[in-house]
C-alpha positions in Angstrom: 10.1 -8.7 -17.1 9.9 -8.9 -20.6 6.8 -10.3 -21.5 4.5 -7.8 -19.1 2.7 -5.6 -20.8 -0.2 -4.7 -18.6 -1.0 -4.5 -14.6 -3.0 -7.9 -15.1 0.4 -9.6 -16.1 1.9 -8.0 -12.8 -1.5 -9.4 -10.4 -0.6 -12.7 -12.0 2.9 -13.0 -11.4 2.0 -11.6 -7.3 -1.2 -14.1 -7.1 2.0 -16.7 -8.2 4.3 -15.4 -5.7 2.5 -14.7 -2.4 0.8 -17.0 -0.2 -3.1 -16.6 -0.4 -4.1 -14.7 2.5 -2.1 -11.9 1.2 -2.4 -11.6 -1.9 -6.9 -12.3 -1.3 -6.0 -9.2 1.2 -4.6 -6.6 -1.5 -7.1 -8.4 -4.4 -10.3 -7.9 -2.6 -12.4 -5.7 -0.7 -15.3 -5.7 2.3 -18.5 -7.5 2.7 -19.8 -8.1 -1.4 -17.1 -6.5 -3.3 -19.4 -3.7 -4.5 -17.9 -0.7 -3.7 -15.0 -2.0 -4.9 -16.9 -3.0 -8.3 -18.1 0.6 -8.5 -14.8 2.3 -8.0 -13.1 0.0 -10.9 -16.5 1.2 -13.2 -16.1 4.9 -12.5 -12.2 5.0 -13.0 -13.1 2.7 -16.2 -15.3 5.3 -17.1 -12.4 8.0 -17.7 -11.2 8.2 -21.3 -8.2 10.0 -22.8 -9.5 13.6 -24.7 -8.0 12.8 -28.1 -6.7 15.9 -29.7 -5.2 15.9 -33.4 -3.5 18.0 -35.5 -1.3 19.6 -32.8 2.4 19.8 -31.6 3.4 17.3 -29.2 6.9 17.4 -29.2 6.2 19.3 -25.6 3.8 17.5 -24.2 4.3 16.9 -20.3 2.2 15.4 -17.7 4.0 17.2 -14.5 1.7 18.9 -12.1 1.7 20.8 -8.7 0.0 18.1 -5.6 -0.2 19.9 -2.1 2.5 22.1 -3.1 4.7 19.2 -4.5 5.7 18.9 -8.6 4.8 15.6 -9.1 6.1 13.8 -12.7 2.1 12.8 -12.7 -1.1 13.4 -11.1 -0.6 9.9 -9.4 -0.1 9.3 -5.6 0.8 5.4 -4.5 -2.1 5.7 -2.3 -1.9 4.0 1.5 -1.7 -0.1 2.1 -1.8 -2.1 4.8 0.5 -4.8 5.3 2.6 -3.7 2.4 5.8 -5.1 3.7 4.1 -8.8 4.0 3.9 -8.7 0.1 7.0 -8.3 -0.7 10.1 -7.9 2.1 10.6 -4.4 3.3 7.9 -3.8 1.0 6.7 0.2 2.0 10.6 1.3 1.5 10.8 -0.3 -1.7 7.4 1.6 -2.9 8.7 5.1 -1.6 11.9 4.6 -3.4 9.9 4.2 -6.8 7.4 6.5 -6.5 10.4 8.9 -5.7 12.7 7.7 -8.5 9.9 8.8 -10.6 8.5 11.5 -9.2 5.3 11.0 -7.6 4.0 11.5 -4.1 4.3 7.7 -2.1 1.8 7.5 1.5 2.8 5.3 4.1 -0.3 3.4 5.9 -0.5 3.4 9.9 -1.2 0.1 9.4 2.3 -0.8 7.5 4.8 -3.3 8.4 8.0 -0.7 8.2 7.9 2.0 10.6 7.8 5.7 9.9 11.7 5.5 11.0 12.3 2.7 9.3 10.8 4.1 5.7 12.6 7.1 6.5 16.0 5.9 7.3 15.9 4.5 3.7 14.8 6.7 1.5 16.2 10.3 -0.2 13.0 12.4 0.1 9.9 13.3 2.1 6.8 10.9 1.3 3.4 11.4 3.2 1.8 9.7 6.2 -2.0 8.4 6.8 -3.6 8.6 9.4 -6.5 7.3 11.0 -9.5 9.2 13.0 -8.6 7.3 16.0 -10.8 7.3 19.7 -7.2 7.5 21.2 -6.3 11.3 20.5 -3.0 10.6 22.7 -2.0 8.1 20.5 -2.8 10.1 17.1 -1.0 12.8 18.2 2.1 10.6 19.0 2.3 9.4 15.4 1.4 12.9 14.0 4.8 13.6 16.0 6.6 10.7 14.2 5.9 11.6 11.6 6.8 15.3 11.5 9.9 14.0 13.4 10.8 12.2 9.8 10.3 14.9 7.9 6.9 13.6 6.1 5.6 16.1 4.0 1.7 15.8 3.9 -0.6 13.7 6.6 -3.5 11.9 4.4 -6.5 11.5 7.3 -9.1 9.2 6.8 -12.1 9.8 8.0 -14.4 6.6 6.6 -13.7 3.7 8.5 -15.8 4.6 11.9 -17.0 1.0 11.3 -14.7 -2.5 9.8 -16.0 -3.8 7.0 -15.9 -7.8 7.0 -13.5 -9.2 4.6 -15.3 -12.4 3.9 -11.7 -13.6 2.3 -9.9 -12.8 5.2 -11.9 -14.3 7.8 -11.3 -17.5 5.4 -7.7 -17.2 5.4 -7.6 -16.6 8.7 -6.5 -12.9 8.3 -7.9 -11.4 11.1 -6.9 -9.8 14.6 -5.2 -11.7 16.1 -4.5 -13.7 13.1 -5.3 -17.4 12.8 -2.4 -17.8 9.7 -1.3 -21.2 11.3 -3.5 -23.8 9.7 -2.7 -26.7 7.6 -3.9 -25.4 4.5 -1.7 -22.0 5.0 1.7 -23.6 5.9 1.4 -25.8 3.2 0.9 -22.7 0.9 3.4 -20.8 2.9 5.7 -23.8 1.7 5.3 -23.2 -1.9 6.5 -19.7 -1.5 9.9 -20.3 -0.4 11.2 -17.4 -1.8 8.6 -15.2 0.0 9.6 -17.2 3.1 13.3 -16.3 3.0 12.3 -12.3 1.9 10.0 -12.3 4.9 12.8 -13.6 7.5 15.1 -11.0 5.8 12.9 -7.9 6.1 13.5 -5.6 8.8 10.1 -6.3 10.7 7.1 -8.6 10.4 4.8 -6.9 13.1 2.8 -3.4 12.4 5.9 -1.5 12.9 4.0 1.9 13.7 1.3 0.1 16.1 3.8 -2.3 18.0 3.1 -1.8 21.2 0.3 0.2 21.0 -2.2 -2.5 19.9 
C-alpha cells in the first residue's frame, strides 16, 4: 500500500482486481455518462478557502450529521452490489467508516443483509431506501431496519425510471444477469483471488431482496 498516493492509484489496483462487469458497474454511470461528467465538474469545482497567518494547532474537521458527530462532513454514500467487489464487502465499509468516524449507508440493493451488516459491526450505520410501488414491502424493510438498530433511513426519490447502463447491458449485467459467457468466465478466471473471496463471503444474492424479487 505503499506506493498509493491518490484515489486514481486505488481505481487502478480494483479495475486490476475485479472482473469487468463489476468494476464497468461501480466506474460508470447511465445512458451518456453526462450526469455523471457534471457531478465530477461541480465537486471539482470546490476549492479549499486558504487562510494564513492564523493558529492551527486546533484545527478540527468534526461536525454534527442528523444528530450524529461525525470525524468529517463525509458519508460512504449507498452502493449496489458492494459485496461482489470485494467479499463481504458492505461489512467491511461500515467497519471503516466507523473506525473513523463517519456515517456508512447500506444500499437495498446490497449483497449483505441488514442482519448480516449488523451482526458485524459495533455501531448504528444508516439504511436506503427506495420509493417502491410495493408499500408492504417498504414497510417490511423500514422494520428491518429499525429492528438493527440503523440510525437514519436515506430515501431516494429519483429513480421513478432505470437508466440504461450501456456497460452493463455489454457485460451482461442486467436482470436476470447474463454473467455466463465466454468472454466473462475467462475474465472471471484471471481473478482467482476474487473467485475464492466470493465463495467465502457470506452471500452472493441481494441479501435484502432475496425472495422478494
Amino acid at each position: 500500500m505503499k506506493n498509493i498516493t491518490c484515489i486514481e492509484d486505488l481505481r487502478q489496483i480494483h479495475k486490476r482486481r475485479v472482473p469487468k462487469p463489476f468494476f464497468d458497474y461501480v466506474d460508470g454511470g447511465s445512458y451518456a455518462e453526462e450526469t455523471l461528467r457534471a457531478n465530477i465538474s461541480d465537486m471539482q469545482k470546490f476549492k479549499f478557502r486558504q487562510r494564513i497567518l492564523v493558529d492551527i494547532s486546533k484545527r478540527q474537521l468534526n461536525t454534527t450529521i442528523l444528530g450524529e458527530t461525525a470525524a468529517m462532513p463525509l458519508i460512504l454514500a449507498p452502493i449496489g452490489s458492494g459485496g461482489l467487489q470485494y467479499m463481504d464487502g458492505e461489512i467491511y465499509a461500515c467497519r471503516a467508516a466507523q473506525k473513523v468516524g463517519i456515517p456508512y449507508t447500506l444500499s437495498t440493493m446490497s449483497i449483505c443483509s441488514i442482519e448480516d451488516v449488523a451482526a458485524n459491526v459495533e455501531k448504528p450505520f444508516w439504511f436506503q431506501l427506495y420509493v417502491m410501488k410495493d408499500r408492504g414491502f417498504a414497510k417490511s424493510l423500514i422494520e428491518r431496519a429499525i429492528a438493527a438498530k440503523c440510525s437514519a433511513l436515506v430515501l431516494t426519490v429519483d429513480l421513478q425510471v432505470l437508466g440504461q447502463r450501456h456497460a452493463d447491458v455489454k457485460n451482461g449485467l442486467t436482470v436476470p444477469p447474463k454473467l455466463a459467457t465466454l468472454r466473462n468466465l475467462i475474465d472471471f478466471a484471471t481473478k482467482p483471488a476474487w473467485v475464492m473471496g466470493m465463495l467465502k463471503g457470506k452471500s452472493r444474492n441481494f441479501g435484502n431482496i432475496t425472495g422478494h424479487v
